[in-house]
N, C-alpha and C positions, 0 to 999 in steps of 0.2 A: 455623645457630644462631650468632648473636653472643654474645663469652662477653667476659668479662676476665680478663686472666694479668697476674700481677706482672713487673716488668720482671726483679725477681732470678731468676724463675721460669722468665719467658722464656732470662734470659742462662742459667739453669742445662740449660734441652734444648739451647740450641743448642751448650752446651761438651759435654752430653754427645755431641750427633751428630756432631760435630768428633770427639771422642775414638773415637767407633765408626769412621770413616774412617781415622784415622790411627793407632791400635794395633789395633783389630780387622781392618784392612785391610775393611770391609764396604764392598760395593756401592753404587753411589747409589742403586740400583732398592729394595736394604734400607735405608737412611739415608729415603730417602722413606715407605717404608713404616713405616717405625717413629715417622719424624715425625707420619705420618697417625694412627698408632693410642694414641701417647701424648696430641697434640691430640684426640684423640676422649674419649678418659677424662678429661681434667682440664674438657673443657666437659660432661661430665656431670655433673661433681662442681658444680661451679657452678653449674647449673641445678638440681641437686641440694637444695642446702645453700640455694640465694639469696645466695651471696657471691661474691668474686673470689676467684679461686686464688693465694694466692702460697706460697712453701713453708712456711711455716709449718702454715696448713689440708692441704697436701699432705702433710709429716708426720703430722698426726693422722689421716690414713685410718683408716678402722676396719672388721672384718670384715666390718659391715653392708650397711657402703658399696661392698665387693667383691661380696659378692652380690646387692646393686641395681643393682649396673652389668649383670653378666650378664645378671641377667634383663631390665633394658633389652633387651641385646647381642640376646636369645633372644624378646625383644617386637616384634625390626625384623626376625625371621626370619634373620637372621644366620648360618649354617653353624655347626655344631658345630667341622668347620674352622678356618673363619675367626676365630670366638671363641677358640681355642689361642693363633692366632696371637698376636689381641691381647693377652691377658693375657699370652703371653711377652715380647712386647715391651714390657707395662707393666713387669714384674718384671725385667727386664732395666736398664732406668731407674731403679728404684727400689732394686735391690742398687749402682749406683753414687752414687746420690743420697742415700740413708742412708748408707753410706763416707763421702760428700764434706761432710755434714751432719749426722753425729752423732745419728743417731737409728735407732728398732727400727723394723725394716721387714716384720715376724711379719705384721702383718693383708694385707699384700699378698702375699708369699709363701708363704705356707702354703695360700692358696687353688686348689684343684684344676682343672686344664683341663678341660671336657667331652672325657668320652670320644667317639672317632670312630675309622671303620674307614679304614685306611692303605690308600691305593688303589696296588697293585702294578703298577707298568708292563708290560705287556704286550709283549712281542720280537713280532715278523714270523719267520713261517720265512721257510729260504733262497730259498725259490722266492720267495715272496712280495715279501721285498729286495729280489732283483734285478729283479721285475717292477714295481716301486715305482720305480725308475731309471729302468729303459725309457720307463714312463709318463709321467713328470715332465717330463720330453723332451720330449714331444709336447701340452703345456697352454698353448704359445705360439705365434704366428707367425713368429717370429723366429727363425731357424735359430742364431745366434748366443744369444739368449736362452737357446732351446731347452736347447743345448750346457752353459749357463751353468750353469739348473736342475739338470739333468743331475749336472755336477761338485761341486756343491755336497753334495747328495743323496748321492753316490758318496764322500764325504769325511767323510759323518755315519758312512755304514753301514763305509766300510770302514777309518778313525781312530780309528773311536768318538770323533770331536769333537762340542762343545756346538756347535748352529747360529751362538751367541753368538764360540765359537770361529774358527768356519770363515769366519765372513763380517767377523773383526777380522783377517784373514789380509791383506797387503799384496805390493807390487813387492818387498819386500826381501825376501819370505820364495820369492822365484824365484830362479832354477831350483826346482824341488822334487827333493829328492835322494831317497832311501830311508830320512831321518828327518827329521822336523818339531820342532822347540821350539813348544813351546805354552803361552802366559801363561795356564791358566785361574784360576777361581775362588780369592779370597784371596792373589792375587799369586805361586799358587804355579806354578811352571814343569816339564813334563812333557818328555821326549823322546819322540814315538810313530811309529810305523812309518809306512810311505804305498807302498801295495801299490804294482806297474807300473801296474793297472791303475785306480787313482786320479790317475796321477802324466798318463796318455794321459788321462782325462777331461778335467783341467787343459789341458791342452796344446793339446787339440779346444779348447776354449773362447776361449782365448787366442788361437789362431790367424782365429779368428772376430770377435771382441770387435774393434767398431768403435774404441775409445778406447784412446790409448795408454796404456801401463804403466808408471808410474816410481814410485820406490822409497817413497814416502810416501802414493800411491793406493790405494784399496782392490785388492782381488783381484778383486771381484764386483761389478761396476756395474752400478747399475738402469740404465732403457731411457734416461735423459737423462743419463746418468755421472756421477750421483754414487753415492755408497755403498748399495748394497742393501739397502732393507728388509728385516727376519726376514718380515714380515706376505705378505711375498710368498711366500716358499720353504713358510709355514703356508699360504697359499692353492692354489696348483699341485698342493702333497700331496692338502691335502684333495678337489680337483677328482681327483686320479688315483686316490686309493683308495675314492673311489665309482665310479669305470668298474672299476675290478678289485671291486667286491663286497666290498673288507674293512670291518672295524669302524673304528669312530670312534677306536679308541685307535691307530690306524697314523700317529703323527704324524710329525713331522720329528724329534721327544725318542726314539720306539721305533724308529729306525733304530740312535742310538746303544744303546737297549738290547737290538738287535740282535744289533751288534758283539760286546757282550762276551756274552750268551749263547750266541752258536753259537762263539765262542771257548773258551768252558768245556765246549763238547759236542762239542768238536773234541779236549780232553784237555788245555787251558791252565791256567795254572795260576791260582787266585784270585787269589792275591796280584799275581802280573803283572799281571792285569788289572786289581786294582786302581789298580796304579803309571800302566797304560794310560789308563783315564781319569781321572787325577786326583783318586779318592775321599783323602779323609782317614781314613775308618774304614773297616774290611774288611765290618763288618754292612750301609754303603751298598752295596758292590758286591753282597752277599750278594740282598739286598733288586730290586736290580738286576737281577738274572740269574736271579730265581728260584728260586734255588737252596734246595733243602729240606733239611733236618738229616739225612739218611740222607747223601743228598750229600756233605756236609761230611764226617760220617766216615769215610765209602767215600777222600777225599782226605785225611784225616789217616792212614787204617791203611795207606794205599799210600804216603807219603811222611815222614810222623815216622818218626826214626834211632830211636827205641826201643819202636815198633808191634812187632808181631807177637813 
């Protein structure tokens, strides 16, 4: 669809996706996505009305106009999901945009997300993990590759790192000691454990690994040395957890939600774990680990100083 945007219009998303980078500290992957899904409402609008958007028409949105979008949104088949999304991202736009513009922003935020059922990550048991290792190993010809898989995999299940994590890992971050610093999500920085037997998968690899290592290299190089695709390590999984019979949710994501479940069934503690993988709020780990409300209080009446 070709649309027209006012140039002020235009300049006003792209200060705000400036601003979501550089105070929100947000993602390019989200910076993109919220470009896509703000450009998607304002060319409705226009297609809408028959006019060009500039902010002025974009202040006068009206409730209307919010539940003809959706029901577009819900006319292209669109995900109950996916439609949250976008309306949080429009309303996200639009509480900075009336800030920065002096107007009520009621017809856009008051409108409700379509309900949807939050899909709970599913953990591997232990066996399952380490057969999930084994496997991964054996998806390539390359004894070195093999190795590669291998450590990568070995560093989801046993760091609880993001694959995003694991594979932003470099020469500088070797030797690997018995802790790792970890830039993840929103810039914020973790210390986390890194079993022996993470630190020996590394090691197998490296000593394999045709290309050499210096300090501004990736950790993990595809088959012609440059930086390893994620799309790989989601490939070999998926190939190894159909030869083991598991379900579709056994990704490279439920190794890390692995980690911190058999960490919590092992007697850790939430909070550590939270600190482990770099949640910001305790309900994500909660969410994470499956953890049930009996749970939770079975760990507050055995550890609040004025339980019992």
């Amino acid at each position: 669809m070709t649309f027209e945007i006012s140039q002020a219009a235009r300049h006003a998303l792209a200060t705000w996706l400036d601003h979501q980078r550089a105070l929100k500290e947000a993602s390019e992957h989200t910076v993109t996505a919220y470009r896509t899904d703000v450009v998607d409402f304002i060319a409705f609008l226009t297609s809408h009305h028959a006019e060009p958007q500039g902010l002025a028409p974009l202040a006068r949105v009206t409730t209307s106009d919010m539940r003809g979008w959706l029901a577009h949104l819900r006319g292209q088949g669109i995900s109950s999901r996916s439609v949250a999304r976008k309306l949080s991202a429009v309303k996200t736009f639009y509480r900075w945009l009336a800030e920065r513009e002096g107007f009520e922003p009621t017809a856009v935020l008051t409108i409700r997300a379509p309900k949807f059922q939050k899909k709970l990550p599913r953990p591997l048991s232990e066996d399952a993990a380490r057969a999930m290792i084994d496997t991964v190993e054996l998806q390539t010809q390359d004894s070195w590759q093999g190795a590669r898989d291998a450590a990568v995999t070995t560093l989801l299940y046993g760091c609880g790192l993001r694959i995003s994590e694991a594979l932003g890992l470099t020469g500088r971050d070797l030797p690997l000691t018995d802790s790792l610093r970890i830039m993840g999500k929103g810039r914020k920085e973790r210390l986390v454990p890194v079993l022996p037997i993470a630190r020996r998968a590394v090691d197998t690899y490296l000593s394999l690994c045709p290309y050499p290592m210096t300090p501004d290299e990736a950790l993990f190089r595809g088959a012609r040395g440059g930086a390893l695709n994620p799309r790989h390590i989601t490939k070999v999984t998926e190939r190894a957890r159909m030869q083991l019979g598991l379900p579709s949710t056994a990704t490279p994501h439920a190794m890390r939600h692995s980690f911190a479940t058999h960490l919590l069934q092992a007697g850790g503690d939430l909070r550590a774990i939270q600190e482990l993988l770099g949640h910001a709020s305790l309900s994500t780990t909660q969410a994470y680990t499956g953890v049930d409300q009996v749970h939770l209080m079975k760990i507050y009446d055995a550890c609040h100083p004025k339980a019992g």
